[in-house]
C-alpha positions in Angstrom: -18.7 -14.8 -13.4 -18.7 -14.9 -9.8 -21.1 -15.8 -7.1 -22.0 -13.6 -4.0 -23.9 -16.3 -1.3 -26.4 -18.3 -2.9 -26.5 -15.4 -6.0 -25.2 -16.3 -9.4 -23.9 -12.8 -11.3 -22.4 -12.5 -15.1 -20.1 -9.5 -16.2 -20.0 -8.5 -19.5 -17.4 -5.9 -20.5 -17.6 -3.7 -23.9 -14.4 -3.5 -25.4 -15.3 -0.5 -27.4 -14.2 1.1 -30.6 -10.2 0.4 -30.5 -10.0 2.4 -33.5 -11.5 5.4 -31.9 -10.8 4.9 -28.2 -13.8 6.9 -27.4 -13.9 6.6 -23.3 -17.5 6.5 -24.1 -18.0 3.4 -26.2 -16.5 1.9 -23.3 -18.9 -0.1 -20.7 -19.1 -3.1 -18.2 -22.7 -4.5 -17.2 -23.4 -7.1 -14.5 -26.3 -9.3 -14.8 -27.6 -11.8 -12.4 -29.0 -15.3 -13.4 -32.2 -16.0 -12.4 -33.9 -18.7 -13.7 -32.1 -19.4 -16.2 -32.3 -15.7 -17.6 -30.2 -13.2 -16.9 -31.0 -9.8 -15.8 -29.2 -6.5 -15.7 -28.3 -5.2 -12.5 -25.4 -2.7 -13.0 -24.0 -0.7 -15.4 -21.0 1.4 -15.6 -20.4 3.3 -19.2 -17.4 5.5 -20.0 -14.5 3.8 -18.0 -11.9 6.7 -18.5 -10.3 4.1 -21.5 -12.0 2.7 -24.7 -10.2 -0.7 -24.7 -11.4 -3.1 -22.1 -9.5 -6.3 -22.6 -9.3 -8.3 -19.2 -11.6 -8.8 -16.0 -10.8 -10.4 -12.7 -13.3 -10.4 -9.7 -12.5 -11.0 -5.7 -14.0 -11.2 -2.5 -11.9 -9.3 0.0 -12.7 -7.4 3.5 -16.4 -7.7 3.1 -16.7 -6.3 -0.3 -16.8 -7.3 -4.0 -14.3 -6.1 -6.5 -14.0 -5.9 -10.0 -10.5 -5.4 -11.3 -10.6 -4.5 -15.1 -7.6 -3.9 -17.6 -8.1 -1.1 -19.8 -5.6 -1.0 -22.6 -6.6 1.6 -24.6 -3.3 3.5 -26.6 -5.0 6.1 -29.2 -6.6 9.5 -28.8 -9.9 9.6 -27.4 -13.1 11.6 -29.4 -11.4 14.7 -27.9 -7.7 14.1 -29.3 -6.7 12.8 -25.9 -4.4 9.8 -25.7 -5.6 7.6 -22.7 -3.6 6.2 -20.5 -3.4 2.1 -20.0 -4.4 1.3 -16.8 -6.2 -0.7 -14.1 -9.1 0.3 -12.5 -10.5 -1.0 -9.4 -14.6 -1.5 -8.5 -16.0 -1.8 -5.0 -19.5 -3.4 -4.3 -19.3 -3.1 -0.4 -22.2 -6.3 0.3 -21.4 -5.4 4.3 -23.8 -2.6 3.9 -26.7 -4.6 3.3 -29.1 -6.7 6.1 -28.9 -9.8 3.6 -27.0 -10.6 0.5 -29.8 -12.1 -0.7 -31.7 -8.8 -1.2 -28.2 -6.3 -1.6 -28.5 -4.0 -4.7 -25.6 -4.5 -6.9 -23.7 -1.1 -7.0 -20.2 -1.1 -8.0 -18.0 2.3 -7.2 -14.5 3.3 -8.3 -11.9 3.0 -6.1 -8.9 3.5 -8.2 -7.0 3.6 -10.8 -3.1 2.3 -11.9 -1.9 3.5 -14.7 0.8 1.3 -16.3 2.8 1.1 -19.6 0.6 -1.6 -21.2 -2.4 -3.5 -19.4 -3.4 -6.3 -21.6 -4.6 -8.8 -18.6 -5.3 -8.7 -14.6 -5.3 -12.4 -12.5 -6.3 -12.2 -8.9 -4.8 -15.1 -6.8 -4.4 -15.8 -2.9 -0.5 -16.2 -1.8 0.4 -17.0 1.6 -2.9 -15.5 3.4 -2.8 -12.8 1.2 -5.1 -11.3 -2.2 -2.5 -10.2 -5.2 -3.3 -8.9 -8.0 -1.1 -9.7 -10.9 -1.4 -7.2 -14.1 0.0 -6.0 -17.4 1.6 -6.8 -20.5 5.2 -8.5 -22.3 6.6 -4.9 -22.0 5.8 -4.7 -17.9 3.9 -6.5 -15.3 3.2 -5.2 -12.3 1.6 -7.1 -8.3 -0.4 -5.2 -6.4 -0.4 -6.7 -2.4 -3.6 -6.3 0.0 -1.8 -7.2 2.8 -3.0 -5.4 5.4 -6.5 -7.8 5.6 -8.9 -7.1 8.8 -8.7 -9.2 11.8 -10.7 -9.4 14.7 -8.9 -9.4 18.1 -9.9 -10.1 21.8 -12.2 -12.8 23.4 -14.8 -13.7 21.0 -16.9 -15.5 22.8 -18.4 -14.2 26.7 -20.8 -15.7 29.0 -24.1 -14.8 29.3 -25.1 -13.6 32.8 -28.7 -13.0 33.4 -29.5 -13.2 29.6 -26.8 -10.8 29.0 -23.4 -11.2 27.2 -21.0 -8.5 27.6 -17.9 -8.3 25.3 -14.8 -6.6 27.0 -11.9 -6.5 24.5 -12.5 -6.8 20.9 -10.9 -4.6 18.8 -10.7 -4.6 14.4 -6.8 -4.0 13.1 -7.9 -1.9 9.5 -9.5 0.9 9.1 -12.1 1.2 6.9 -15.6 1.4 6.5 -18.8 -1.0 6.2 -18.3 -3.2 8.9 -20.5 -5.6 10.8 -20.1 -8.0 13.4 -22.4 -11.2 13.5 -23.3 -12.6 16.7 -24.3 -16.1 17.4 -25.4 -18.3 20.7 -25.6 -22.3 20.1 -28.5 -23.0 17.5 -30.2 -19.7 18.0 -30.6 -17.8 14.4 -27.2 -15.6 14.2 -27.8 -11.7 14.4 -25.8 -8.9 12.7 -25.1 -5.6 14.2 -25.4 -2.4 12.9 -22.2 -1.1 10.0 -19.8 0.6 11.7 -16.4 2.4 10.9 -12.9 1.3 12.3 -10.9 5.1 12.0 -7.3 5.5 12.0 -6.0 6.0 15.6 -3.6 8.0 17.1 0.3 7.3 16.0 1.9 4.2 18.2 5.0 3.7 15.6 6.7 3.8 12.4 8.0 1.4 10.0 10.0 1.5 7.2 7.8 1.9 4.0 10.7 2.2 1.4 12.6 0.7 0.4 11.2 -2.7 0.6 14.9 -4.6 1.4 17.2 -2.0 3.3 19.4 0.2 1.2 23.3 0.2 1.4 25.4 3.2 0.3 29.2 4.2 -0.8 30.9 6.9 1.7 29.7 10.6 2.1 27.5 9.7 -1.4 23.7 9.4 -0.6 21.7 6.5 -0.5 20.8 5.7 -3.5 17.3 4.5 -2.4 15.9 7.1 0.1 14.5 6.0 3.1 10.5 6.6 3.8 9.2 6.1 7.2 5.6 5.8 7.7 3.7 6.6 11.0 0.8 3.9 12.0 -1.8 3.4 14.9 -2.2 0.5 17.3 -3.7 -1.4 14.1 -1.0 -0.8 11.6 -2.5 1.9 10.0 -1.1 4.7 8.2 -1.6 8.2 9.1 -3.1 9.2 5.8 -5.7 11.9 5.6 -6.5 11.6 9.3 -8.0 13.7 12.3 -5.6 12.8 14.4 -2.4 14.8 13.9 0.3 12.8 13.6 3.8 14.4 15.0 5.4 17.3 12.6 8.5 16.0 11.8 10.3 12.7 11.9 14.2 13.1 12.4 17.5 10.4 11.8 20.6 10.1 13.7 23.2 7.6 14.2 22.6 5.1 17.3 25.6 3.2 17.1 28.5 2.5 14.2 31.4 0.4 13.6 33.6 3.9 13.5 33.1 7.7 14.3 30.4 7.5 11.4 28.2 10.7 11.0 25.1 11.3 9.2 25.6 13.4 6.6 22.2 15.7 4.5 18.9 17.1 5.6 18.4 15.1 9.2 14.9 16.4 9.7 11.7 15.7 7.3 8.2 17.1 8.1 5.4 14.6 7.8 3.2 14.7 5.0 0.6 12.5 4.6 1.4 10.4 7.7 4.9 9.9 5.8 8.4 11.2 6.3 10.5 11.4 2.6 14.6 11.7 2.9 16.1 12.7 0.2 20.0 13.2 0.6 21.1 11.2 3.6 24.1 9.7 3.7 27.2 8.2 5.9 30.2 9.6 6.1 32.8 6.6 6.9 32.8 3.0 5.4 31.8 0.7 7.7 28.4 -0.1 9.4 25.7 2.1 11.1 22.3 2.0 13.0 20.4 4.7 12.0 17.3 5.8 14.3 14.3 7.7 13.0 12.7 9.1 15.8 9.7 11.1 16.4 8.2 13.1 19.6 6.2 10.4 21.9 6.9 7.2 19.7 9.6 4.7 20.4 12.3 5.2 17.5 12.9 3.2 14.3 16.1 1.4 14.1 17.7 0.5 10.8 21.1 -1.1 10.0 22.8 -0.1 7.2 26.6 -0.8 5.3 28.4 2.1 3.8 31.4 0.6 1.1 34.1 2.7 0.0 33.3 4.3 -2.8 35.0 5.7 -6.1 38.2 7.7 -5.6 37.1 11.5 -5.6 40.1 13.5 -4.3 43.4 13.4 -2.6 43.5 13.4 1.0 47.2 14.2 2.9 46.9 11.6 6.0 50.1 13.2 7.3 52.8 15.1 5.8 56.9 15.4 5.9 58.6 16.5 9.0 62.0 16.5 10.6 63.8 17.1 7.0 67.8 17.7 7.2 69.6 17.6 3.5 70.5 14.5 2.1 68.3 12.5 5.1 65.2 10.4 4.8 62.2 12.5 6.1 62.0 11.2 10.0 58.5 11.4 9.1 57.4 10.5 5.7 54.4 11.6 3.6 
């Protein structure tokens, strides 16, 4: 159950035939209490899976969610074996005048598919919505992180009868939003939806992996590094109209030795996202390597390169100044 303002709503999910694991024995209906009665509001039938077995709701940036573990494991009425997975349902409330009178529509928004999905648990963690979901055999988070917040001076003075906002700005893009204006006891007004778009790129970060990457000499990394290119708002460039730059490129910035940079140097972007895949260092020791790219201030990551297994012989210097019977004046 979950409540949206002064609204009381009930979900109901179908687990379906688990014998079968026909996708379309599987459904999930929302009703809404009124009056002690409830009522259907929404209905969604054939959720890709047979085997509902878990349901978790949230409110997060503006909109309802519905987050619902589908565990189904045997062929479908087609001879298709389904895939266990999460799937993810938007309501977006923001585009109504009044919760009070918002139709309850719930679209897809995604689906994870995992080994086993036998429950979902949404929970708040340090500011931030997780999503916790799985079974004994694997259990995976899922981290909205990146949560809307409004900048600049919120409040402005009325001159004439007229306030006049200079600054404000909103950090995600997305869809569906509103602002909601108020001025002392007067009855608070919202403004029309709007969209906040991706912007132009400003920098790049690090995407994976998550906690640096070390390596062993002249091997490559054995976690690749992705760099990601954001706007002013921490944005990725996913799927944008702005074109991001072409490539990103790495080089070394500073080292402990003469360390060189060793593979492909230079990745195109694809997706807002550069992917390495053979870098390496050359020498033991440590490095700063800088991913750069064309009108945005480089990336700068440390890294340690450790001697690695023995792979060959290497001659450091050889005999010289040899007479018979004499030491070498210069040994091997």
């Amino acid at each position: 159950s979950f409540h949206v303002d002064a609204r009381t709503f009930v979900v109901i999910a179908n687990a379906g035939d688990a014998a079968t694991g026909s996708p379309s024995s599987g459904s999930l209906v929302v009703y809404e209490m009124l009056s002690a009665v409830l009522q259907e509001r929404f209905r969604i039938d054939g959720l890709e899976t047979g085997r509902i077995v878990d349901v978790a709701y949230f409110h997060l940036n503006s909109a309802e969610w519905l987050a619902i573990a589908s565990n189904s494991t045997v062929p479908d009425t087609s001879g298709i074996i389904q895939t266990p997975k999460l799937l993810l349902y938007t309501w977006a409330t923001s585009n109504c005048s009044a919760s009070i009178t918002c139709p309850v529509s719930f679209e897809h928004f995604s689906s994870l598919p995992i080994d086993m999905c036998e429950s979902v648990t949404h929970f708040i963690s340090a500011g931030r919505d997780l999503l916790i979901y799985g079974g004994e055999r694997q259990l995976e988070v899922v981290t909205f992180a990146s949560l809307a917040a409004l900048s600049g001076t919120a409040t402005a003075p009325a001159v004439n009868g007229v306030a006049t906002f200079t600054d404000l700005s909103i950090n995600l893009a997305q869809p569906n939003y509103r602002l909601l204006y108020s001025a002392g006891a007067l009855e608070p007004h919202a403004g029309a939806s709007f969209k906040v778009q991706v912007g132009l790129a400003e920098a790049s970060i690090l995407e994976a992996p998550a906690y640096g990457f070390a390596s062993l000499g002249g091997s490559p990394f054995g976690n690749q590094p992705l760099i990601a290119l954001i706007d002013k708002g921490g944005n990725i460039l996913e799927d944008i109209t702005p074109v991001p730059p072409e490539y990103i490129s790495a080089s070394v910035s500073a080292s402990s030795g003469d360390a060189a940079l060793v593979g492909r140097s230079s990745v195109k972007v694809v997706n807002g996202r550069g992917a390495f895949t053979d870098l390496a260092i050359d020498i033991a020791g440590w490095a700063t390597i800088a991913f750069s790219s064309p009108g945005i201030a480089p990336l700068k990551v440390n890294i340690s390169t450790f001697v690695g297994a023995p792979r060959a012989l290497g001659l450091r210097s050889d005999a010289a100044l040899a007479f018979g019977g004499i030491a070498f004046a210069t040994q091997p």
